[in-house]
mmCIF file of the N, C-alpha and C atoms, coordinates in Angstrom:
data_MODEL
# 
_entry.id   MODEL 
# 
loop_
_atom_site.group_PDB 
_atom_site.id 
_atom_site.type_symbol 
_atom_site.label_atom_id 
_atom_site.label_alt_id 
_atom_site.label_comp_id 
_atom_site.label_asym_id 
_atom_site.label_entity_id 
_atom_site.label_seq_id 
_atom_site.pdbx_PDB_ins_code 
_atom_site.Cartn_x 
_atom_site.Cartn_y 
_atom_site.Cartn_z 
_atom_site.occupancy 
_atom_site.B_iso_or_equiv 
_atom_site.pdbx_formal_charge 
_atom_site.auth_seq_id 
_atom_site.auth_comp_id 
_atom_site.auth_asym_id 
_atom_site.auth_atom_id 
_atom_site.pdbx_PDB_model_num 
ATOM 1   N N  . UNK A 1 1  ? 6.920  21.049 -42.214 1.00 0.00 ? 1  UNK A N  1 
ATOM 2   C CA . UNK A 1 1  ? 5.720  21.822 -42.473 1.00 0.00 ? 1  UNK A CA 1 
ATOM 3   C C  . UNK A 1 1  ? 4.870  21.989 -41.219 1.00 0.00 ? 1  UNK A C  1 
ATOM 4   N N  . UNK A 1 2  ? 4.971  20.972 -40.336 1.00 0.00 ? 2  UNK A N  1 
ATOM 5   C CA . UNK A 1 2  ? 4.278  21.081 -38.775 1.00 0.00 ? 2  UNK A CA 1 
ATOM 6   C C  . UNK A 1 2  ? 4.664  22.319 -38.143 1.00 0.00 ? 2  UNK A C  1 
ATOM 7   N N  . UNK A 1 3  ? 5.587  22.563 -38.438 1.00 0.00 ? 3  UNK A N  1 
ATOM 8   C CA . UNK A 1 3  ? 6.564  23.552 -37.534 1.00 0.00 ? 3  UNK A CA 1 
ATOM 9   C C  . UNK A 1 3  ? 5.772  25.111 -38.134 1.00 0.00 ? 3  UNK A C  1 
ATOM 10  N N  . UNK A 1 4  ? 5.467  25.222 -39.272 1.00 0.00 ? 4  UNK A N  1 
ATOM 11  C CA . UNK A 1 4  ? 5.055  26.333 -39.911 1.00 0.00 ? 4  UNK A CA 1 
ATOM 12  C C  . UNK A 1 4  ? 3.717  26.804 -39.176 1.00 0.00 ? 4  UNK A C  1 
ATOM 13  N N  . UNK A 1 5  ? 2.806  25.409 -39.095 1.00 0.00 ? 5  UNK A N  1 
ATOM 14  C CA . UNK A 1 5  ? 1.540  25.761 -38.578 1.00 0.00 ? 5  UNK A CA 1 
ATOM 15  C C  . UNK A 1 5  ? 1.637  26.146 -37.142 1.00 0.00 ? 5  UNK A C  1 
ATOM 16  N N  . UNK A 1 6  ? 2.478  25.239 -36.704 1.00 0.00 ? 6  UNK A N  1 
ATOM 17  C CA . UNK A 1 6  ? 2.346  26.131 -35.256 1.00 0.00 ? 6  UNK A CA 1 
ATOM 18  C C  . UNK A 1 6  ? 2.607  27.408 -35.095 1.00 0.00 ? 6  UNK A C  1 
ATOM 19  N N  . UNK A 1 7  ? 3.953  27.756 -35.417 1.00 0.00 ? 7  UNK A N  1 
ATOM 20  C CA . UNK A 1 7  ? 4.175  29.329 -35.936 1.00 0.00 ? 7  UNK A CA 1 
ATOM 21  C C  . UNK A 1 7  ? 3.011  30.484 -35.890 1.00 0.00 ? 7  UNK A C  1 
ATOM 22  N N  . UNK A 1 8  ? 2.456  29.980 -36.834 1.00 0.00 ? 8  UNK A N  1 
ATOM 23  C CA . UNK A 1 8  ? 1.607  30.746 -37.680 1.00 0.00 ? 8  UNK A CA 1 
ATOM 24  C C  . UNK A 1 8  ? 0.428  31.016 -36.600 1.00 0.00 ? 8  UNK A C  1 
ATOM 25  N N  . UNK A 1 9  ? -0.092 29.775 -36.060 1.00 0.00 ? 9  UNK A N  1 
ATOM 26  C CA . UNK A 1 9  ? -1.240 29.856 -34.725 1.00 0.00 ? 9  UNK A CA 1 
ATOM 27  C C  . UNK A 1 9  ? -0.707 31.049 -33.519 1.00 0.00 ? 9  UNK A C  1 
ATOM 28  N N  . UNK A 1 10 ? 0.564  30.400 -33.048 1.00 0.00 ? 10 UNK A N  1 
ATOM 29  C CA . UNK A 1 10 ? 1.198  31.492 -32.186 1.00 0.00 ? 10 UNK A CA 1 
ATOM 30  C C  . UNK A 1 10 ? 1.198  32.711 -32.305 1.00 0.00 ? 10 UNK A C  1 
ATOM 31  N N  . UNK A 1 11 ? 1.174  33.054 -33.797 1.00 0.00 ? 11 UNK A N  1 
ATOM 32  C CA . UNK A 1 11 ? 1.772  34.213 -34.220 1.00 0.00 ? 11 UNK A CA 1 
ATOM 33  C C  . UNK A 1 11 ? 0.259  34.942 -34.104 1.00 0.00 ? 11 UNK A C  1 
ATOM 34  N N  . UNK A 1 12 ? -0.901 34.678 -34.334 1.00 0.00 ? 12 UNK A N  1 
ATOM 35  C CA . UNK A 1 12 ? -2.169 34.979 -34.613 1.00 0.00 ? 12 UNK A CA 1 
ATOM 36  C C  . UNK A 1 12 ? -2.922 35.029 -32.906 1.00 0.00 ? 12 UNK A C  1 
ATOM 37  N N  . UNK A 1 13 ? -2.127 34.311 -31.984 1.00 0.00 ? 13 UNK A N  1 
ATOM 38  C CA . UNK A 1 13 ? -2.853 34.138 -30.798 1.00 0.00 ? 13 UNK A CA 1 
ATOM 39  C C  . UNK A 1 13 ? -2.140 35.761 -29.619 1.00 0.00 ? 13 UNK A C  1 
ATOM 40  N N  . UNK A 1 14 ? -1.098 35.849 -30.597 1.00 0.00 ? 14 UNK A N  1 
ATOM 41  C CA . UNK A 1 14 ? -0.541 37.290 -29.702 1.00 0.00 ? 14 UNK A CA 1 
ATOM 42  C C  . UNK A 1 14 ? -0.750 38.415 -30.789 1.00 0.00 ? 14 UNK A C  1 
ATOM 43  N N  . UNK A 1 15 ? -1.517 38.224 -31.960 1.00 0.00 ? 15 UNK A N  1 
ATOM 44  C CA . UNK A 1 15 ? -1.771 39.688 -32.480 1.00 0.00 ? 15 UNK A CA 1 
ATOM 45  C C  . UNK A 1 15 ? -3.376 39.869 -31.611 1.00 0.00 ? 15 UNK A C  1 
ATOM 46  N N  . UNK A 1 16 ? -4.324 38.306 -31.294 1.00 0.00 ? 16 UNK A N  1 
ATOM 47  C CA . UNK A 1 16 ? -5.507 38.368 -31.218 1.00 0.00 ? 16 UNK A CA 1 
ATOM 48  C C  . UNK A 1 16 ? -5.562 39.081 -29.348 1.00 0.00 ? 16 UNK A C  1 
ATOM 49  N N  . UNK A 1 17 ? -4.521 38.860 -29.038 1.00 0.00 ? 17 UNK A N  1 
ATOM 50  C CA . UNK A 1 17 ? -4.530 39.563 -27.525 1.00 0.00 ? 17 UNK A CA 1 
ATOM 51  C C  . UNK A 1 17 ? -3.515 40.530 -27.380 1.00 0.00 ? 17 UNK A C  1 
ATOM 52  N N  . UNK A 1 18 ? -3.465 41.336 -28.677 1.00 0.00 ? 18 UNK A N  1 
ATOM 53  C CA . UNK A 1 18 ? -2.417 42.201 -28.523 1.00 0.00 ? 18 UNK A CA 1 
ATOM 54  C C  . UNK A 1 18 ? -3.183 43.769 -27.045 1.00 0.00 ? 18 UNK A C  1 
ATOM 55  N N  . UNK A 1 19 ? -4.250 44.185 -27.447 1.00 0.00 ? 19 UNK A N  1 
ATOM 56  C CA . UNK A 1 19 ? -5.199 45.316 -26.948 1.00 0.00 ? 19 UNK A CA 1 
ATOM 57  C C  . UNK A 1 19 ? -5.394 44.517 -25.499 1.00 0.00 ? 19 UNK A C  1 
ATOM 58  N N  . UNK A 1 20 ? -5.450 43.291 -25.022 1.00 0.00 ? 20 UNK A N  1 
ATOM 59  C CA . UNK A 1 20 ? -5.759 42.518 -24.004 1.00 0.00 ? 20 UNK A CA 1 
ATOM 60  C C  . UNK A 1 20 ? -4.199 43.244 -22.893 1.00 0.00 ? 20 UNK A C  1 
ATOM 61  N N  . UNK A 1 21 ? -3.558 42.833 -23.687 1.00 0.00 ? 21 UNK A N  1 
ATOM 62  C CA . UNK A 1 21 ? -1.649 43.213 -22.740 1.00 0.00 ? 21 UNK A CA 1 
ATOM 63  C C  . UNK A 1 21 ? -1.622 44.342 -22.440 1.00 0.00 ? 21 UNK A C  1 
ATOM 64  N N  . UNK A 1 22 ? -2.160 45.395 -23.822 1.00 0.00 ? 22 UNK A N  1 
ATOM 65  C CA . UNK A 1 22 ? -1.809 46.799 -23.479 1.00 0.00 ? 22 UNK A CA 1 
ATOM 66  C C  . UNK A 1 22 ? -2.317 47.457 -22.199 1.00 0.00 ? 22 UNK A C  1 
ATOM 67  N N  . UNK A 1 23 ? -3.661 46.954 -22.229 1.00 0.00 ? 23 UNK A N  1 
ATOM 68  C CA . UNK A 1 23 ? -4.842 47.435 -21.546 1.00 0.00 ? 23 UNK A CA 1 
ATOM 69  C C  . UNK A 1 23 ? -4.123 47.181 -20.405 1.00 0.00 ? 23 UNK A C  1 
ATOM 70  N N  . UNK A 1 24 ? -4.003 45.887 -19.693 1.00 0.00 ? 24 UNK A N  1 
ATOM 71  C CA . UNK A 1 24 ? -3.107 45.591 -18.369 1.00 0.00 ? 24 UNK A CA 1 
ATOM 72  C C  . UNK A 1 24 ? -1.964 46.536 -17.668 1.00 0.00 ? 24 UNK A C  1 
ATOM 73  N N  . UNK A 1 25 ? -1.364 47.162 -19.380 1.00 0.00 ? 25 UNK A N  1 
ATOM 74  C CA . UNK A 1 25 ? 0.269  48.046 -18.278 1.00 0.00 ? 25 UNK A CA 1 
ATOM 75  C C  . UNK A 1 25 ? -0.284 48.916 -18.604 1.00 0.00 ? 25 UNK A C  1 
ATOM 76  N N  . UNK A 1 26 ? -1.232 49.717 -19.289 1.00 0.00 ? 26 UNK A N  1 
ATOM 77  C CA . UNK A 1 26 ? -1.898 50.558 -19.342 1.00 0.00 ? 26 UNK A CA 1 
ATOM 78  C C  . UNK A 1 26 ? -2.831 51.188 -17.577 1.00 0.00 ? 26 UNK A C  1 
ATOM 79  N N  . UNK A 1 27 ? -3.435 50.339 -17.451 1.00 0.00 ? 27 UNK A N  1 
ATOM 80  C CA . UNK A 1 27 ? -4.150 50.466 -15.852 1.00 0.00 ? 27 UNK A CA 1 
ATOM 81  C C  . UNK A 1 27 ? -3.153 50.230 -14.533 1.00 0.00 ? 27 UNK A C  1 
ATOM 82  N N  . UNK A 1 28 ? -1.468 49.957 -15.066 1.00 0.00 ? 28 UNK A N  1 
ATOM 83  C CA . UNK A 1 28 ? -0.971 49.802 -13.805 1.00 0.00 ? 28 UNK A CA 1 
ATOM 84  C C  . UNK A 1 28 ? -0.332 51.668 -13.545 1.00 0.00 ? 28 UNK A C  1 
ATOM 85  N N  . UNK A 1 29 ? -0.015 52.218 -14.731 1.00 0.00 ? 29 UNK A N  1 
ATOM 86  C CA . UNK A 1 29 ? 0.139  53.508 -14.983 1.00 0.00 ? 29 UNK A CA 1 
ATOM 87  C C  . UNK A 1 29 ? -0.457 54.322 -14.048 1.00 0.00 ? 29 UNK A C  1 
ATOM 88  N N  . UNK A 1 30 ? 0.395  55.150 -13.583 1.00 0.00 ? 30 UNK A N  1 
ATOM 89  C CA . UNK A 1 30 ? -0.083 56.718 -12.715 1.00 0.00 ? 30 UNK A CA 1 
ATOM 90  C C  . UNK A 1 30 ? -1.356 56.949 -13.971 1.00 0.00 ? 30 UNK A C  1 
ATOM 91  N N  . UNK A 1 31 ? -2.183 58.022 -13.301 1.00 0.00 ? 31 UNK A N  1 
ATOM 92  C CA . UNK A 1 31 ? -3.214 58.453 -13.742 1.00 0.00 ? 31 UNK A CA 1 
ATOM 93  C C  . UNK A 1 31 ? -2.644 59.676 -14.653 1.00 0.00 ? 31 UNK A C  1 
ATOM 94  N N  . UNK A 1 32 ? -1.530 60.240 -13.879 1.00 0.00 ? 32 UNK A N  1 
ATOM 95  C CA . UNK A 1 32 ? -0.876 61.533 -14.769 1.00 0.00 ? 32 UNK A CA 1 
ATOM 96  C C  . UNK A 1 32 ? -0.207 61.176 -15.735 1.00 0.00 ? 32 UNK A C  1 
ATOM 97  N N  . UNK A 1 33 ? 0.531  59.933 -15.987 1.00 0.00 ? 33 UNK A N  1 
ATOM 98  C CA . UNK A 1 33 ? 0.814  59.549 -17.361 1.00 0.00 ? 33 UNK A CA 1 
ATOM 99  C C  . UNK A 1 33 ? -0.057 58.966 -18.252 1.00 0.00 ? 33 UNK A C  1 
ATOM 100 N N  . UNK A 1 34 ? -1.164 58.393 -18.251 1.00 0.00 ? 34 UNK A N  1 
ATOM 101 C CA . UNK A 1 34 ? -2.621 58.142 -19.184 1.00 0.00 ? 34 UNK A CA 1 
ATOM 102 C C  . UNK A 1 34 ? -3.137 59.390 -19.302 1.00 0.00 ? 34 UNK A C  1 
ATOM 103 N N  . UNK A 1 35 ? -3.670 60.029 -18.650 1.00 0.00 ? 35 UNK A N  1 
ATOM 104 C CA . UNK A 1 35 ? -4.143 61.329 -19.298 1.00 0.00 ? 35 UNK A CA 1 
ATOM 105 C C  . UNK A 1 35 ? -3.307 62.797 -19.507 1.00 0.00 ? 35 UNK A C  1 
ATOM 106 N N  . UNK A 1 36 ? -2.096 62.266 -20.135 1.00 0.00 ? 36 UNK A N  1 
ATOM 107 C CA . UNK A 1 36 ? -1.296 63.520 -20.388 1.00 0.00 ? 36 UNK A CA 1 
ATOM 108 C C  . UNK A 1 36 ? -1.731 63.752 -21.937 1.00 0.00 ? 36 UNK A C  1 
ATOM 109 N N  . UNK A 1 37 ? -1.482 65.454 -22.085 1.00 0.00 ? 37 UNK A N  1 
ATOM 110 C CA . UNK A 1 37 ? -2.018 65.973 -22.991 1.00 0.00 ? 37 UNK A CA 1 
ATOM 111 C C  . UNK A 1 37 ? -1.178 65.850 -24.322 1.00 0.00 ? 37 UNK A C  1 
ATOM 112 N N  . UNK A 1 38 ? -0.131 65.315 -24.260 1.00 0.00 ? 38 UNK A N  1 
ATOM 113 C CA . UNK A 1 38 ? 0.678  65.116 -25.310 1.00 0.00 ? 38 UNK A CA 1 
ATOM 114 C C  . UNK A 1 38 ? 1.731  63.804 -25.262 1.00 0.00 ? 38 UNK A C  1 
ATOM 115 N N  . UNK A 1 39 ? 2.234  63.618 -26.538 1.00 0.00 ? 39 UNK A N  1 
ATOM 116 C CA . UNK A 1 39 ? 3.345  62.278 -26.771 1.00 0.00 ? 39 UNK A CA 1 
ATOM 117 C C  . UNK A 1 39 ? 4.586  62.547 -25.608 1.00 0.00 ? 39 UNK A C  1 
ATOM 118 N N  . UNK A 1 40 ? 4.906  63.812 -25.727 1.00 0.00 ? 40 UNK A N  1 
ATOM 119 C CA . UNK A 1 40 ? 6.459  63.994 -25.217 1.00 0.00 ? 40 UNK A CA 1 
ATOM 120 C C  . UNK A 1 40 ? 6.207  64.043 -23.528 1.00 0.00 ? 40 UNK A C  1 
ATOM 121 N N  . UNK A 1 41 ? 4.640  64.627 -23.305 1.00 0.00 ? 41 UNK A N  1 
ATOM 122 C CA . UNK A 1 41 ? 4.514  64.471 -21.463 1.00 0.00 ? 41 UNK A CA 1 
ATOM 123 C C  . UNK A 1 41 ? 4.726  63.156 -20.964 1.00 0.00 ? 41 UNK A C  1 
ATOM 124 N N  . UNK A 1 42 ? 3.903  62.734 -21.933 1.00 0.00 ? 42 UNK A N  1 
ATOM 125 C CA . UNK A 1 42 ? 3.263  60.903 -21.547 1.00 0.00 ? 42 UNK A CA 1 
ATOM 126 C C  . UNK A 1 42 ? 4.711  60.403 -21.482 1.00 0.00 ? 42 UNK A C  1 
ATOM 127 N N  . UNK A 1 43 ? 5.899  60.338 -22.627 1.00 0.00 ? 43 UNK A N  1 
ATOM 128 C CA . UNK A 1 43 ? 7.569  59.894 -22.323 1.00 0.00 ? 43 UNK A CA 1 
ATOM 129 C C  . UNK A 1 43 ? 8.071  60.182 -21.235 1.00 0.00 ? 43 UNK A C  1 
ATOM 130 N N  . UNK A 1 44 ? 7.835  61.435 -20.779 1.00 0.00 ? 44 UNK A N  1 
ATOM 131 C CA . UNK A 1 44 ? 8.133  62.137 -19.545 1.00 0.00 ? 44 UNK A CA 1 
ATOM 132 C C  . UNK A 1 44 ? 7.454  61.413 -17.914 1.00 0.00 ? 44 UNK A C  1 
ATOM 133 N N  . UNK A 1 45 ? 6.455  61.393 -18.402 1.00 0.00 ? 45 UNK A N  1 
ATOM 134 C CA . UNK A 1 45 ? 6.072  60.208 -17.412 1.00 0.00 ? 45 UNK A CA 1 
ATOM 135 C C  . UNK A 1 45 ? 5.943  59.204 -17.061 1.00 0.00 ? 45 UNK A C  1 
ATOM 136 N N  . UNK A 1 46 ? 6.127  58.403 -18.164 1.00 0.00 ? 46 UNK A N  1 
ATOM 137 C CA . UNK A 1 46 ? 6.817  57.070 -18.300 1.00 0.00 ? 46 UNK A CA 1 
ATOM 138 C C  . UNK A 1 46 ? 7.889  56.899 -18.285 1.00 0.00 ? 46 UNK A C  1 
ATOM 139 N N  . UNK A 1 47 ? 9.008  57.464 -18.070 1.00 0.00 ? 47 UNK A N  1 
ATOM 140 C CA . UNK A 1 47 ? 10.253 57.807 -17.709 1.00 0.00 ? 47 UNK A CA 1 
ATOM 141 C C  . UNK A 1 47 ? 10.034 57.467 -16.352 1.00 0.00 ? 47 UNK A C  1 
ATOM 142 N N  . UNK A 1 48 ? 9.577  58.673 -15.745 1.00 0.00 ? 48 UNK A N  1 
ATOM 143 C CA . UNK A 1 48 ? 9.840  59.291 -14.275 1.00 0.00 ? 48 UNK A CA 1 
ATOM 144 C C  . UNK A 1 48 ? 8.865  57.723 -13.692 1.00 0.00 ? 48 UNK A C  1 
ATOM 145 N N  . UNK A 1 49 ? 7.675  56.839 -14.146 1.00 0.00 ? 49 UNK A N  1 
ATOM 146 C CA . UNK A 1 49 ? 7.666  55.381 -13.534 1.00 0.00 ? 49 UNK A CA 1 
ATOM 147 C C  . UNK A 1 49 ? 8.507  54.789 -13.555 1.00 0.00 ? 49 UNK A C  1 
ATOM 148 N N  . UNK A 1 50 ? 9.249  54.583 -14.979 1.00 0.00 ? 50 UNK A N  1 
ATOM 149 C CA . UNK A 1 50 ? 10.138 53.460 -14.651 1.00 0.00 ? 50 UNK A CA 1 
ATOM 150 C C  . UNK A 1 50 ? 11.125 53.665 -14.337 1.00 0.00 ? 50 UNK A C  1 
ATOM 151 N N  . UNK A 1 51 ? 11.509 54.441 -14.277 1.00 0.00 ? 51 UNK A N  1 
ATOM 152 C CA . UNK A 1 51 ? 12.675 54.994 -13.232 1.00 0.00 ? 51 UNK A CA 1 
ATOM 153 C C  . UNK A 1 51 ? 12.675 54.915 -11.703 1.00 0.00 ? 51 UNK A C  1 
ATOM 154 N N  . UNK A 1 52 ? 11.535 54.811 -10.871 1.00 0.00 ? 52 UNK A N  1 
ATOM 155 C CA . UNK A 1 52 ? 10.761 54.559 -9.915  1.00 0.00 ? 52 UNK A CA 1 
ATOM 156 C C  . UNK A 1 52 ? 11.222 52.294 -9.654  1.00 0.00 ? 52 UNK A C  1 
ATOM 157 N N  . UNK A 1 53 ? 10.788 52.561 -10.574 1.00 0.00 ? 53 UNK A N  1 
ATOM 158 C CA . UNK A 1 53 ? 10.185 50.885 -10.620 1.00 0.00 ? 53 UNK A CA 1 
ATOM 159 C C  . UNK A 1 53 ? 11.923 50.227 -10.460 1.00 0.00 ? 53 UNK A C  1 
ATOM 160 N N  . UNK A 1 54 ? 12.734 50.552 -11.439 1.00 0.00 ? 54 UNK A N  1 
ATOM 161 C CA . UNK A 1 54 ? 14.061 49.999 -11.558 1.00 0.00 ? 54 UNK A CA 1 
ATOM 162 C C  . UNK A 1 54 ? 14.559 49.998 -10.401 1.00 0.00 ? 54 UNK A C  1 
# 
């Protein structure tokens, strides 16, 4: 039953800093992939980073 509670804490300590992580790879992002005007640009430019990065 120990094993459950820890779980459960863990599990609550990465939903409670979920917006904390995003925010981070969010600001490492080109400026042209955060403010693209649509879903399929923003793929497109997140592509063409990590494609860069690899």
């Amino acid at each position: 039953n120990g094993c459950k509670l820890k779980h459960r804490k863990l599990h609550l300590n990465i939903r409670k800093h979920f917006a904390v992580r995003v925010a981070i790879h969010l600001n490492r992002l080109p400026r042209e992939a955060v403010d693209s005007p649509s879903l399929e640009i923003f793929k497109t430019q997140l592509d063409m980073v990590l494609g860069n990065v690899l």
